[in-house]
Residue frames relative to the residue before (quaternion, step in Angstrom):
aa qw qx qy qz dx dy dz
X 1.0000 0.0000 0.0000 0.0000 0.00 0.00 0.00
X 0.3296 -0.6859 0.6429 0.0874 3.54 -0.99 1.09
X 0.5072 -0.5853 0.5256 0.3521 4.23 -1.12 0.73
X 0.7866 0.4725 -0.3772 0.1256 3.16 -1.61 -0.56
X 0.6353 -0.4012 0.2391 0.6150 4.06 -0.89 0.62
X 0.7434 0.4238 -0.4256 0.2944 3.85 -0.56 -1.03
X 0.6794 0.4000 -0.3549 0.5025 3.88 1.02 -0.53
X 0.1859 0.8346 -0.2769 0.4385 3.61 1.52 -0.25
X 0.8469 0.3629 0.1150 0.3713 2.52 -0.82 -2.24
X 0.7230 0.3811 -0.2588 0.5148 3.73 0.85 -1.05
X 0.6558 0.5961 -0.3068 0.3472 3.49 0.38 -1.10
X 0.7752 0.2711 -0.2480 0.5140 3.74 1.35 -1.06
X 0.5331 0.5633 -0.5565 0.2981 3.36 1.38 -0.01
X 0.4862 0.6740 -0.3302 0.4476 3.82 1.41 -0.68
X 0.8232 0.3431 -0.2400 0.3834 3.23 0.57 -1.20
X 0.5623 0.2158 -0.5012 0.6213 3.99 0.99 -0.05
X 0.4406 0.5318 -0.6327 0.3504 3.86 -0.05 0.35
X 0.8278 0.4228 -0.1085 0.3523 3.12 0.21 -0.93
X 0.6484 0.5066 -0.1092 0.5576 3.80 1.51 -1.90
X 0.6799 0.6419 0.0057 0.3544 3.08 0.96 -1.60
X 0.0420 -0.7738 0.6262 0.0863 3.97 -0.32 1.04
X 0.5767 -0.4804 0.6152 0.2414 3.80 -1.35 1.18
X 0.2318 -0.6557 0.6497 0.3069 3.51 -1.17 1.07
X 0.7582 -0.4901 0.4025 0.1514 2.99 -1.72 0.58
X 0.3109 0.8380 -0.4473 0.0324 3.66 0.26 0.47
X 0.6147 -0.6138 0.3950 0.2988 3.77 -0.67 0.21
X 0.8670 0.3422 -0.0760 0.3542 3.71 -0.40 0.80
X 0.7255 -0.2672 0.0412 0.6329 3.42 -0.09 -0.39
X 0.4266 -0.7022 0.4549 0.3435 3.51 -0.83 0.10
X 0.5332 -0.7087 0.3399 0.3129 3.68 -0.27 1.18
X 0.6945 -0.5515 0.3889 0.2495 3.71 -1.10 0.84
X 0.7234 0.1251 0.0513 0.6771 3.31 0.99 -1.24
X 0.6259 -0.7040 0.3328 -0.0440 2.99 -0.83 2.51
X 0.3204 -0.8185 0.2778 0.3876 3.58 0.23 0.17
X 0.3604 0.5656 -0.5008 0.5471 3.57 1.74 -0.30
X 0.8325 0.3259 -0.2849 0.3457 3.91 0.18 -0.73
X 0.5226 0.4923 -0.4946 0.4898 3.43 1.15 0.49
X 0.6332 0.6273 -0.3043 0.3361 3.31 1.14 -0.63
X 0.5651 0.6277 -0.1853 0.5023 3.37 1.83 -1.12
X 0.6444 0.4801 -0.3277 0.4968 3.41 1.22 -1.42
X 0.7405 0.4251 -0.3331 0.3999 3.78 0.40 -0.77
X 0.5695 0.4739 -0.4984 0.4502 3.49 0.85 -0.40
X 0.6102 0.5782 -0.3572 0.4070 3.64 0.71 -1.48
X 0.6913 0.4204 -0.3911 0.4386 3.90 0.23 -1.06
X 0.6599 0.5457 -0.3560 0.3742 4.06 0.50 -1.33
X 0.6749 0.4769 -0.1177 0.5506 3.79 1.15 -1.22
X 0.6914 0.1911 -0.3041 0.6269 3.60 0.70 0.18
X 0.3132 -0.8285 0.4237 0.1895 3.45 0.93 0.73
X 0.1056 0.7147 -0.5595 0.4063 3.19 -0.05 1.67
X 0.0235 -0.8727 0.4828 -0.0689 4.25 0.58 1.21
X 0.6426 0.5117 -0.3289 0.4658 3.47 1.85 -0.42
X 0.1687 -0.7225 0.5993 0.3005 3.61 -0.28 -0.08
X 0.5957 0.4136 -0.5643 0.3946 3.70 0.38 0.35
X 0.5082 0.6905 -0.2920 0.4239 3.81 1.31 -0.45
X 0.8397 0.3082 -0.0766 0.4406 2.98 1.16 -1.29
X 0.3811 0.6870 -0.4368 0.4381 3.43 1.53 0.18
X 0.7549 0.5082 -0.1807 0.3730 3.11 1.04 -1.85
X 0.4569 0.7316 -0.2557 0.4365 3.15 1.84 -1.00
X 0.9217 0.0581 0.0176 0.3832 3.53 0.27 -1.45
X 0.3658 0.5312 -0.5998 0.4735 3.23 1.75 1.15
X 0.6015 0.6204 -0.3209 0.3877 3.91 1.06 -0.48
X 0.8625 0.2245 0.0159 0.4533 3.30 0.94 -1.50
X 0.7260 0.4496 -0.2244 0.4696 3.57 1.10 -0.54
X 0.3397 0.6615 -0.5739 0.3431 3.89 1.17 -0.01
X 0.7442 0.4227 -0.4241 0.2959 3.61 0.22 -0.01
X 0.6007 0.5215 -0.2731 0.5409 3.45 1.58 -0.38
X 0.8290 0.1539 -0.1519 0.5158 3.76 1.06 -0.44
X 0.5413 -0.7422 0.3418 0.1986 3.69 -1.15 0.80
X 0.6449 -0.0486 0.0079 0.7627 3.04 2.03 0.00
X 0.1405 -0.7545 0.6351 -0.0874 3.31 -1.15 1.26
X 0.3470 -0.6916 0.5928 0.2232 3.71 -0.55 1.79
X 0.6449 -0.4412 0.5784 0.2342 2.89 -2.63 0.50
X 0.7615 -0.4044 0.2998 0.4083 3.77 -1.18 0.65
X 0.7681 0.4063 -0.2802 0.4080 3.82 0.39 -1.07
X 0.6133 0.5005 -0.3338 0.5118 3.80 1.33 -1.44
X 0.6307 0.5117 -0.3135 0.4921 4.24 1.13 -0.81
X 0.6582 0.4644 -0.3459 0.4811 3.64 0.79 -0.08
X 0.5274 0.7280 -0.2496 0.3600 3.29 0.99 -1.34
X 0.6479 0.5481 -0.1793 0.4975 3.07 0.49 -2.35
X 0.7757 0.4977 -0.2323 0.3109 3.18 -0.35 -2.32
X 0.6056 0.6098 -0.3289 0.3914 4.06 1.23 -1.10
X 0.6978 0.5315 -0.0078 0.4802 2.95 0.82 -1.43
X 0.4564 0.7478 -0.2702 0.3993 3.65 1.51 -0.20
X 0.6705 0.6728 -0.2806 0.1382 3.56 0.79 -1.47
X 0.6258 0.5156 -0.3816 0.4438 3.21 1.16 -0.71
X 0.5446 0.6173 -0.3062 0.4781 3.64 0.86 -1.00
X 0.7111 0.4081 -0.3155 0.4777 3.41 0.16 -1.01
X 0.7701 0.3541 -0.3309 0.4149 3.64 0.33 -0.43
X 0.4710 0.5789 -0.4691 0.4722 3.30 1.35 -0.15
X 0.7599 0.4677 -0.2864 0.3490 3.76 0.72 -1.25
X 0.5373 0.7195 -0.2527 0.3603 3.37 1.75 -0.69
X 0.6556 0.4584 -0.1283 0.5862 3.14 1.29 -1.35
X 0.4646 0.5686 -0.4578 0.5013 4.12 1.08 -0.65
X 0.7210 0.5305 -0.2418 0.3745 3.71 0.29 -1.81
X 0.7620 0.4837 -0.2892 0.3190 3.44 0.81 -1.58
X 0.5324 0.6666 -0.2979 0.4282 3.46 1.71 -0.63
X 0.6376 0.5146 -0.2895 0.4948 3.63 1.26 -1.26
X 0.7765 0.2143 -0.3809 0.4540 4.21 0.10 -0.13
X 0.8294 -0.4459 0.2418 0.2340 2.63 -2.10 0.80
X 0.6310 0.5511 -0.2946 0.4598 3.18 1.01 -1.11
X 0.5097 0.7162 -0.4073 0.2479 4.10 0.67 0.15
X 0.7656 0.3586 -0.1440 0.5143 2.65 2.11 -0.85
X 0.0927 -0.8030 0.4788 -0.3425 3.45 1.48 1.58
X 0.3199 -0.7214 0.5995 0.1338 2.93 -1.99 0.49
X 0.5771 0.6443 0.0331 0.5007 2.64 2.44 0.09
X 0.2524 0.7455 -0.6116 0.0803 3.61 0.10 1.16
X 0.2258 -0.7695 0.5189 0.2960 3.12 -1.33 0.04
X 0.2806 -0.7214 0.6214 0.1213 4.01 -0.87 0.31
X 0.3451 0.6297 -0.6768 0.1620 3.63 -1.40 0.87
X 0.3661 -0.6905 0.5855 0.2153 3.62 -1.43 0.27
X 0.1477 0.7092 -0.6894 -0.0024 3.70 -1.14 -0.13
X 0.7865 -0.4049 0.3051 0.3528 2.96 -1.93 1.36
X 0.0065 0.5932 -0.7979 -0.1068 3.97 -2.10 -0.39
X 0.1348 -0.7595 0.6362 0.0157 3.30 -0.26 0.71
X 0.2389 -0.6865 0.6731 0.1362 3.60 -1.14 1.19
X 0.8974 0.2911 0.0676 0.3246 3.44 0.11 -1.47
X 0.1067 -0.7878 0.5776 0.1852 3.74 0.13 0.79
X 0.8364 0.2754 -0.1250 0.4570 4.33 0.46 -0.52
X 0.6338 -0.6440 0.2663 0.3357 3.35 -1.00 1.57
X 0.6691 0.4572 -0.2509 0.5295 3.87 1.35 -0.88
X 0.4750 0.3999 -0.5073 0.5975 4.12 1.04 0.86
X 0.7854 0.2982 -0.4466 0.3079 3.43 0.44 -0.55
X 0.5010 0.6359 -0.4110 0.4192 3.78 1.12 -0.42
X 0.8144 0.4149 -0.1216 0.3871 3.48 0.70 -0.78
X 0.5714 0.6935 -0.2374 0.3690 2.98 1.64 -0.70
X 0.6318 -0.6155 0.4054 0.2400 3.96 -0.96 0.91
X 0.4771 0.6680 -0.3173 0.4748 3.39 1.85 -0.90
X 0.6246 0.6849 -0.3079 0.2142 3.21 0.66 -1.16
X 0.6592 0.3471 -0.2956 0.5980 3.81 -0.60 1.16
X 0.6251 0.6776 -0.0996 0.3744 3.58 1.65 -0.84
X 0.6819 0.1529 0.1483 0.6998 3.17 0.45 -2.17
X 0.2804 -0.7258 0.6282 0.0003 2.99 -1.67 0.02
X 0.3320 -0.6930 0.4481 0.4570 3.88 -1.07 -0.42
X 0.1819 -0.7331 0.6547 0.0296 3.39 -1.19 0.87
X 0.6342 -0.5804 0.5013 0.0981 3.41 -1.85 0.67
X 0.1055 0.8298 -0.5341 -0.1230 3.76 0.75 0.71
X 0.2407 -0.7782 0.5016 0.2912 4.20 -0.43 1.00
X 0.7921 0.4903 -0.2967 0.2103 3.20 0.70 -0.43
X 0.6868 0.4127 -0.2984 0.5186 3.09 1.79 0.23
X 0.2050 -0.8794 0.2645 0.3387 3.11 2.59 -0.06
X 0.3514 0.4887 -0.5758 0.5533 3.87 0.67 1.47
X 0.6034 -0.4023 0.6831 0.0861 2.61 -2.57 0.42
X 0.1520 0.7573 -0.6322 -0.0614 3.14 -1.07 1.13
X 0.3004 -0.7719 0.5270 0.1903 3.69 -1.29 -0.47
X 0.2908 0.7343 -0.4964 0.3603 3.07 0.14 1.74
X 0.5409 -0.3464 0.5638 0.5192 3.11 -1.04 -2.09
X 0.1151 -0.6841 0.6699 0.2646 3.02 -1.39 -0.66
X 0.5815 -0.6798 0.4465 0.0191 2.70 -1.60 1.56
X 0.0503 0.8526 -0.5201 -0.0109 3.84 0.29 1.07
X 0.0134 0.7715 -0.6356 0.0255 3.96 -0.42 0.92
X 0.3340 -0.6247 0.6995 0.0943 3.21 -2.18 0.88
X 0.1509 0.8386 -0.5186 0.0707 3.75 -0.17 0.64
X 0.5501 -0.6763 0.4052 0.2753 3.02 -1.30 0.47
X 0.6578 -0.4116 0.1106 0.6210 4.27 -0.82 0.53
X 0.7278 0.4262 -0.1983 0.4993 4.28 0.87 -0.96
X 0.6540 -0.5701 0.3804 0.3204 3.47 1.15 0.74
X 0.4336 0.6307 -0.5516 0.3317 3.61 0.84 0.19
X 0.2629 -0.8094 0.5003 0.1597 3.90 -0.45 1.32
X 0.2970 -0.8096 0.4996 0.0820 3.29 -0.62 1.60
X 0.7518 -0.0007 0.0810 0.6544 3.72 1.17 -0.74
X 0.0538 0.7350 -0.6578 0.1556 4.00 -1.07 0.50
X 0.3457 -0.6898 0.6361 0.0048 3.21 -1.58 1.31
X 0.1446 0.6165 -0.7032 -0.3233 3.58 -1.50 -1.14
X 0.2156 -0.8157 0.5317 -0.0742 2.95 -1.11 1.20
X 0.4813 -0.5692 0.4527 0.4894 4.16 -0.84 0.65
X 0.7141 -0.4734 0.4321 0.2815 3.56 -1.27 0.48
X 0.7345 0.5585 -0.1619 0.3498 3.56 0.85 -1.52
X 0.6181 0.4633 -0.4235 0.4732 3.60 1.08 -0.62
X 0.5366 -0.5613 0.4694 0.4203 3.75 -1.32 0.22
X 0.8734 -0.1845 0.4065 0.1949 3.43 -1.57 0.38
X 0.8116 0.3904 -0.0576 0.4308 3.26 0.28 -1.95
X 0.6618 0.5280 -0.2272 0.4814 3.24 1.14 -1.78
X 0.6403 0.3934 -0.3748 0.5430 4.09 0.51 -1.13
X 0.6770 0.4124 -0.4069 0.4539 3.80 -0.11 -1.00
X 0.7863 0.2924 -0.3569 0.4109 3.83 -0.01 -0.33
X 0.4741 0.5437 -0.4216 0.5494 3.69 1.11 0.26
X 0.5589 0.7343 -0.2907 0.2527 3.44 1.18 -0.89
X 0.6663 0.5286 0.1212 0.5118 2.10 0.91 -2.76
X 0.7180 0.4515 -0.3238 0.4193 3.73 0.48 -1.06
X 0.6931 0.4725 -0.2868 0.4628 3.64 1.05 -0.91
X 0.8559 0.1042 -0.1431 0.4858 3.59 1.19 0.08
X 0.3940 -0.8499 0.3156 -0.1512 2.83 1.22 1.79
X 0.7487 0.4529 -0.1434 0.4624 2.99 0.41 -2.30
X 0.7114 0.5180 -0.2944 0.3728 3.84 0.91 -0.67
X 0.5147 0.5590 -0.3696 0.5349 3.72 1.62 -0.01
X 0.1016 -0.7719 0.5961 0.1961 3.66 -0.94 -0.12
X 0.5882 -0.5922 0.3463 0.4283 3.64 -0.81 0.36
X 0.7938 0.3414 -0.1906 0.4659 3.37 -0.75 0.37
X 0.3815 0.6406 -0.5275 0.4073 4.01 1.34 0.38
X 0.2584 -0.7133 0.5766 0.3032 3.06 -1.39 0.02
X 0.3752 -0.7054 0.5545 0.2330 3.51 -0.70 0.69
X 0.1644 0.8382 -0.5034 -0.1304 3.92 -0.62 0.50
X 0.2214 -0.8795 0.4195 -0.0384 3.26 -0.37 1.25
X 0.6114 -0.5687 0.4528 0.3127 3.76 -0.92 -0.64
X 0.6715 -0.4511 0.4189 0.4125 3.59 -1.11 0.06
X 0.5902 0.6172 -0.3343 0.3988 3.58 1.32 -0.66
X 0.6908 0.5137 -0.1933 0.4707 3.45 1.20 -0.87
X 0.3103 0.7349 -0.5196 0.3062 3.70 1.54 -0.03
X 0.0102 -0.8582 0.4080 -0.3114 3.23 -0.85 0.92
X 0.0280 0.7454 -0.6426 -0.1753 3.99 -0.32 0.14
X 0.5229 0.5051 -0.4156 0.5465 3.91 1.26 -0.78
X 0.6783 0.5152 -0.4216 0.3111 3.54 -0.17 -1.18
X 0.8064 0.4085 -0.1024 0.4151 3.16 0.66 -1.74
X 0.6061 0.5352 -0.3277 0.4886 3.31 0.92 0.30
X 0.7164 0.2060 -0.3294 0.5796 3.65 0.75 -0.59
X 0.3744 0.5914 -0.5208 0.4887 3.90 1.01 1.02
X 0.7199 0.4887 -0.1223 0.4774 3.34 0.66 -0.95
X 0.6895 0.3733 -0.0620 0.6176 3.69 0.66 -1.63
X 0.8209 0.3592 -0.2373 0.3751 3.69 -0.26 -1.25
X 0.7260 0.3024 -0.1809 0.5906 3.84 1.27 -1.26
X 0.4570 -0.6157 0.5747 0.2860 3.46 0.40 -0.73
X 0.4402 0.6609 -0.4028 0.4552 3.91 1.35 0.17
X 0.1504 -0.7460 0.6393 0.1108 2.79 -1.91 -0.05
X 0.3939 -0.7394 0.5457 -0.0191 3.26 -0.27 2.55
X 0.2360 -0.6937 0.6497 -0.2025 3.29 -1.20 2.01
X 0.3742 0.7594 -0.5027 0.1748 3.25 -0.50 0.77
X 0.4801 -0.7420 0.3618 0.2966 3.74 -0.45 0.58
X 0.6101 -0.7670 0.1861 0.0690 3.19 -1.08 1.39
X 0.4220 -0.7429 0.4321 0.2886 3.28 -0.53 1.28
X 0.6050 -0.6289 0.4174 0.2535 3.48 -1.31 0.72
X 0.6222 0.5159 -0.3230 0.4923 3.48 1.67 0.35
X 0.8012 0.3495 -0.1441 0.4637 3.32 1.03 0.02
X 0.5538 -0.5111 0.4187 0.5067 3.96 -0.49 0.90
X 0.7038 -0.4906 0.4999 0.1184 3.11 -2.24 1.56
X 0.1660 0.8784 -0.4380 0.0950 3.56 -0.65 1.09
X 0.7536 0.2680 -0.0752 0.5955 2.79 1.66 -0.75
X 0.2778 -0.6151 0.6314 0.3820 3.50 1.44 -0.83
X 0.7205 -0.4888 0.3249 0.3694 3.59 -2.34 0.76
X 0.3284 -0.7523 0.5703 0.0318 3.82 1.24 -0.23
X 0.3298 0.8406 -0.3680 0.2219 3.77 1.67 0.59
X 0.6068 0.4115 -0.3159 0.6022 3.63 1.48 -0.99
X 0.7085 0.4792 -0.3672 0.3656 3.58 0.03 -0.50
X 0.7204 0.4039 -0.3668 0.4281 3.54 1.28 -0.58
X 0.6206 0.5098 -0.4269 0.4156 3.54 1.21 -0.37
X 0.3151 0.6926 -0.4709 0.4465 3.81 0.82 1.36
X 0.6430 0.2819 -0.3343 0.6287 3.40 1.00 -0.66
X 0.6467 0.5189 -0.4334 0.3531 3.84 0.34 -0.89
X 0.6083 0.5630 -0.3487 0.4375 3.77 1.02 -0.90
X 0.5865 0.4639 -0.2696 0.6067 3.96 1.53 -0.95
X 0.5323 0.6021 -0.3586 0.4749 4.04 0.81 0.07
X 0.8271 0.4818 -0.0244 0.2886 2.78 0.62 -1.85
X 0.6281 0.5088 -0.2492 0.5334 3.11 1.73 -1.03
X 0.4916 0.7105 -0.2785 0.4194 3.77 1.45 -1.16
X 0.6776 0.4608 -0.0843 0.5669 3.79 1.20 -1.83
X 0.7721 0.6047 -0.0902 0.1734 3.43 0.68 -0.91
X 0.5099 0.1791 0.2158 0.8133 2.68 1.36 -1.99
X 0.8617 0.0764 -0.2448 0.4378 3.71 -0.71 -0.14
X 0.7846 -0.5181 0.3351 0.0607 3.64 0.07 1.11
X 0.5383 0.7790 -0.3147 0.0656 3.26 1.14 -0.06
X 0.5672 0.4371 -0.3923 0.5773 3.43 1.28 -0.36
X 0.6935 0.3852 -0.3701 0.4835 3.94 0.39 -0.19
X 0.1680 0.8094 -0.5072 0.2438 3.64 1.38 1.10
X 0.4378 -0.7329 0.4982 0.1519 3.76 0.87 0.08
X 0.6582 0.5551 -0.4574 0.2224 4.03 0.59 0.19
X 0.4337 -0.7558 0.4688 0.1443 2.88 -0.96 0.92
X 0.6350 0.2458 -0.1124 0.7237 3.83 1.49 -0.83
X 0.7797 -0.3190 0.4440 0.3053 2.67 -2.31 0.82
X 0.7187 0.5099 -0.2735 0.3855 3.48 0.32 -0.94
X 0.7303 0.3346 -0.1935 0.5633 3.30 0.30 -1.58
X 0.5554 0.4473 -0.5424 0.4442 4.17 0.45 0.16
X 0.6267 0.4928 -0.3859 0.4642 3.52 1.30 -0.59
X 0.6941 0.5372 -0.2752 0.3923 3.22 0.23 -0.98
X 0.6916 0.4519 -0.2051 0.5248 3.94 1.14 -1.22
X 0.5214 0.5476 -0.3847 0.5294 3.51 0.85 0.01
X 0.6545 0.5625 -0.2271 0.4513 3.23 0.46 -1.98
X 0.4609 0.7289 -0.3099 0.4003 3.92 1.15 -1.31
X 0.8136 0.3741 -0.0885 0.4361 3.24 0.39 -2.14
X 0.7304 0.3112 -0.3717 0.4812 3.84 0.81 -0.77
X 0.2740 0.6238 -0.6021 0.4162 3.84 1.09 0.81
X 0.7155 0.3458 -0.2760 0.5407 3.17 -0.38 -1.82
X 0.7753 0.2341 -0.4900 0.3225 3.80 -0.74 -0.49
X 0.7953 0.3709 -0.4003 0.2639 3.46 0.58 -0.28
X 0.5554 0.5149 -0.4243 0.4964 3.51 1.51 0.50
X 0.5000 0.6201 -0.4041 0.4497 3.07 1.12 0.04
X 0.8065 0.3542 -0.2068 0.4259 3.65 0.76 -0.99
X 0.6571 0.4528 -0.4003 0.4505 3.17 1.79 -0.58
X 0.4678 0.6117 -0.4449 0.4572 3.90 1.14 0.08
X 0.8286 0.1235 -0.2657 0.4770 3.43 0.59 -0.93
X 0.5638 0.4526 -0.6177 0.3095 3.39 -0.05 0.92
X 0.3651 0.7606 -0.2703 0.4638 3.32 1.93 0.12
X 0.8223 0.3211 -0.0387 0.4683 3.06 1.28 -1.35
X 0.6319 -0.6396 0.2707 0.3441 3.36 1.61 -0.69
X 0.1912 0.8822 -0.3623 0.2320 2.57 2.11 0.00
X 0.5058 -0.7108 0.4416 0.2096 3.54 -1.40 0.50
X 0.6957 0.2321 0.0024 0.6798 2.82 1.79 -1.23
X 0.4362 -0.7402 0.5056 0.0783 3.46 0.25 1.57
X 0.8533 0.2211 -0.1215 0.4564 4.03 0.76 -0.64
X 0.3057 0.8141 -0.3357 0.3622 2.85 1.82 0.49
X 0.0762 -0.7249 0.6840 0.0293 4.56 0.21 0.94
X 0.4315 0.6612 -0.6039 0.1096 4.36 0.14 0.31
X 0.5601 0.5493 -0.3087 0.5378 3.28 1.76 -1.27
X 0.8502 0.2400 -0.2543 0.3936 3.93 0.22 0.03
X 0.6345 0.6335 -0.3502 0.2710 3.39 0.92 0.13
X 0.6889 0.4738 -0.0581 0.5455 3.06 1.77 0.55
């Protein structure tokens, strides 16, 4: 295998070709394959392109050589809504394929998604009954969205991921998480987390329910156990950061429960074909998007 988007782009169409069952749908069979919708959405997020009218125009111009038929702006939205389950099916396929799956090591953390930036988007808005406002401390503002809860591996490969209303705690979504996909912990992982996840409930059905052992750095109320655990936590923030950064994620464009699911789902594609390509390839930096952003 050779870097850059076009080796990319083939390698995972092959691999949900191949890993990957076609959802089921009734009638003709659709023009544009779902491994290749799946390619087109990774390709648009990684060549950082958040409009889809930008990026229609984008890859009816440039990409006709990578696909055999490329849909019009509404049939590319449609699809791509309607996508989310798939995508997490392919997410979890990938997360199985690197090396790092078989770790003693996951990590867990949440961060804001803003939907809505003005009080008359959120009245009007499809989200509504959905998202909610939440407290973001680390940037210390109000937002109105979801939040974005992810299980990943030590290089940020995302093994499992929710969106959740703001208002529940931390603990309560992350063990709904974790409990609904169980089968993806193993006994004896460690789980490393944040001060947010403090806890005697939490940490107990870690312990009792998974069989793990939940790391997280010590609050100033309670005897020294872990130490502040500060380099090791800025690993999940570095798997944030690249998500927000480079792949676009608060400028995710959804407009429905769904398509916020599905446009998220979008972004932990590209990072996780990104990392499962370059560990494919030998890459030094395993989370590294330079070889494809261009």
């Amino acid at each position: 295998m050779t870097s850059g988007l076009d080796a990319l782009l083939t390698a995972l169409y092959v691999f949900i070709d191949d890993h990957v069952a076609p959802c089921r749908r009734i009638g003709r069979p659709p023009k544009l394959t779902d491994a290749e919708l799946l390619c087109l959405a990774v390709a648009q997020v990684l060549l950082g392109f958040p409009s889809a009218r930008q990026w229609n125009r984008f890859a009816h111009a440039r990409l006709g050589h990578l696909f055999r038929y490329l849909p019009q702006q509404s049939a590319y939205n449609k699809r791509l809504n309607a996508s989310g389950p798939l995508i997490s099916h392919v997410i979890e396929a990938l997360a199985q394929q690197v090396p790092t799956w078989h770790d003693d090591l996951r990590l867990i953390d949440s961060t804001p998604l803003p939907c809505a930036a003005s009080r008359e988007t959120v009245k009007h808005s499809d989200l509504a009954g959905h998202a909610g406002y939440g407290y973001c401390r680390s940037h210390s503002r109000y937002f109105w969205g979801f939040r974005l809860y992810l299980l990943t591996t030590a290089e940020g490969m995302p093994v499992s991921w929710c969106l959740a209303n703001p208002k529940p705690g931390e603990r309560e979504v992350m063990t709904a998480l974790l409990e609904r996909d169980h089968r993806l912990v193993r006994a004896g992982q460690v789980i490393l987390a944040d001060k947010g996840f403090a806890g005697k409930e939490f940490e107990a059905f870690i312990t009792e329910r998974l069989e793990g052992h939940l790391v997280r750095p010590d609050r100033k109320d309670e005897p020294t156990r872990h130490g502040r655990l500060a380099r090791c936590r800025q690993w999940i923030e570095a798997v944030f950061d690249t998500l927000k950064g480079q792949l676009s994620l608060e400028q995710h464009g959804g407009r429905t429960p769904a398509g916020v699911f599905a446009r998220t789902g979008q972004r932990l594609l590209a990072l996780a074909a990104a990392i499962w390509h370059n560990w494919a390839t030998g890459a030094e930096a395993k989370r590294s998007l330079i070889a494809y952003d261009h």
